[in-house]
N, C-alpha and C positions, 0 to 999 in steps of 0.2 A: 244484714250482709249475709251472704254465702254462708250456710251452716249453723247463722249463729239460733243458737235456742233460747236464749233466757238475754235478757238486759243486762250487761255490764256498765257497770259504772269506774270511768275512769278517776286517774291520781287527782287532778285539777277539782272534778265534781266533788269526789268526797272530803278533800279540801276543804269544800268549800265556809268560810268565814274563819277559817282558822289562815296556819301557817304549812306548807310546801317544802319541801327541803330534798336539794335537787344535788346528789353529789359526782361527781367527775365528770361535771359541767361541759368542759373542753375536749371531751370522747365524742358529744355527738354528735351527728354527720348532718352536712347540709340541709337536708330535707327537714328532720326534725328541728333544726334551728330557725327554719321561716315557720314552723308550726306552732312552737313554742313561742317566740317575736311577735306572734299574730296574737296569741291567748293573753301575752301581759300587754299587751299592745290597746288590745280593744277588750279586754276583760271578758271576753268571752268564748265559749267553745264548741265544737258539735260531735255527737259523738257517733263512732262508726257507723256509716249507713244510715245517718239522722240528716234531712234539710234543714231541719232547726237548730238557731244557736240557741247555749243556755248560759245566762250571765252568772258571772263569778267574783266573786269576793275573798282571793287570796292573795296571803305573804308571801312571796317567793323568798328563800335563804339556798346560792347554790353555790356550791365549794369545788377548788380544783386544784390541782396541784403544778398547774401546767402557767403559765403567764401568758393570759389572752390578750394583751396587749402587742404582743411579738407576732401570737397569731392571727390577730386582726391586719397587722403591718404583711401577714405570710400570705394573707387571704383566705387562710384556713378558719376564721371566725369572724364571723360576721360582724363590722362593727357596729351596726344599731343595735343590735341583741348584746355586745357589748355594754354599749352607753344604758340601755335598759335594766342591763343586773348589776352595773357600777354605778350604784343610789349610793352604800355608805360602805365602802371595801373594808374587811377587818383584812391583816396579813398576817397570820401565823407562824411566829420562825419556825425552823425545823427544829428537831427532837436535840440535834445533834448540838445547836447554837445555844438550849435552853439544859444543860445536862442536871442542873438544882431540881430541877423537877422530877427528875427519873426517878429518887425515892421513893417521893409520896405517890407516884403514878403506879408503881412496880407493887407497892403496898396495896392500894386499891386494887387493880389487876389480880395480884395473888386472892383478897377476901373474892371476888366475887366468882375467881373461878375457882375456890376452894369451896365455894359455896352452893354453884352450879356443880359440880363434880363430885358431891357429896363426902369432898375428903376434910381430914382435919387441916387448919391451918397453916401452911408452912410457913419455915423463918425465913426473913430477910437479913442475911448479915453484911456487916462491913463489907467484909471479900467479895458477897457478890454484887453490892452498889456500886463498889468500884470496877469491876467487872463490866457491870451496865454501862457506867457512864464512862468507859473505856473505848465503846464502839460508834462506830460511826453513825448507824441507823437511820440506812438507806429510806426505808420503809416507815419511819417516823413511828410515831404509837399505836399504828396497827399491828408493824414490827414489835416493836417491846410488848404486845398483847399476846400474839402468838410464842413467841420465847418465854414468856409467863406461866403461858397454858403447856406450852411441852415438857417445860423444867416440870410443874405440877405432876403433868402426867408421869411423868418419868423418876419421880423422886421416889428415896426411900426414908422412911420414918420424918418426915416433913423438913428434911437436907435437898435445896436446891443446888441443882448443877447446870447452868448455862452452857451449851457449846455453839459459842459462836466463830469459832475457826473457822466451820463450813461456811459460816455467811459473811464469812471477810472481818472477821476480829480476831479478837488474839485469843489466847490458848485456851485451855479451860483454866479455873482457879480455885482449889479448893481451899487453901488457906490462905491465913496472913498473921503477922506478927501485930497484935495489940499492943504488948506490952511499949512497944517504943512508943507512940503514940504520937496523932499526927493531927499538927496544929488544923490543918485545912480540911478536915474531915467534913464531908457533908450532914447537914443537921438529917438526922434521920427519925421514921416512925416506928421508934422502939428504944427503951430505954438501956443505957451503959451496961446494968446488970443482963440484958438482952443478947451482947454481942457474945 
């Protein structure tokens, strides 16, 4: 094609015998969806400015946040490319329906970008699990990964501060009273002497 200088190899090719993983499925626009429908369709592809097809041997996994089912009904998604990526649907609740989780997830979050960031560890305390699992998280665990990464960035001596007022939660919260103690307390990744 026009300018090109060197062979690229596209997603599909280098794929190829492995697994694909296609996410915001529901973003793309007509064209790409009869082009994509045709590659899992007849397992095959051609790559820019090629007459030859070249056969393929991939998993597709592709995720969206949107219900293509509605958009299929909208005509905005086509339903054979539908029926073709709903082999075995997993459904994910939101962040917001699963809040048990927010611990262990906020904990993993904080190690790896403490880790990536070259800083020391910061605490997760009680005040701010509750905090977490306080908001509503529009943004599911991309959300809760970014608010991870800013508190980190922004902390001082490894004291996380959440402000999620700007993004539609409540205040900020630096403390809270242990000592009353609260039956329903979520199991957390850090021990009592911890909090």
């Amino acid at each position: 094609f026009t300018g090109a200088s060197q062979r690229r190899v596209g997603r599909f090719e280098q794929a190829h015998g492995g697994t694909l993983f296609l996410d915001e499925i529901g973003e793309i626009d007509a064209q790409t969806q009869v082009k994509l429908l045709r590659a899992l369709s007849e397992r095959t592809i051609e790559r820019v400015g090629s007459n030859s097809s070249i056969k393929i041997d991939v998993r597709v996994i592709a995720a969206t946040n949107r219900r293509l089912a509605e958009m299929v009904e909208e005509g905005t998604f086509r339903e054979d490319l539908y029926f073709r990526l709903n082999v075995f649907p997993v459904e994910v609740v939101p962040l917001r329906s699963r809040i048990s989780d927010i611990p262990l997830l906020a904990a993993h979050f904080i190690s790896l970008v403490c880790k990536r960031l070259n800083r020391s560890e910061a605490r997760l305390t009680l005040a701010n699990v509750k905090q977490l699992q306080g908001y509503h998280w529009p943004g599911n665990i991309r959300e809760l990964q970014n608010v991870i990464e800013r508190a980190i960035i922004i902390s001082k001596d490894g004291r996380l501060r959440f402000d999620l007022a700007g993004a539609g939660g409540g205040a900020e919260i630096d403390t809270i009273d242990l000592a009353a103690g609260d039956d329903d307390a979520p199991a957390l990744p850090f021990t009592e002497k911890e909090r």
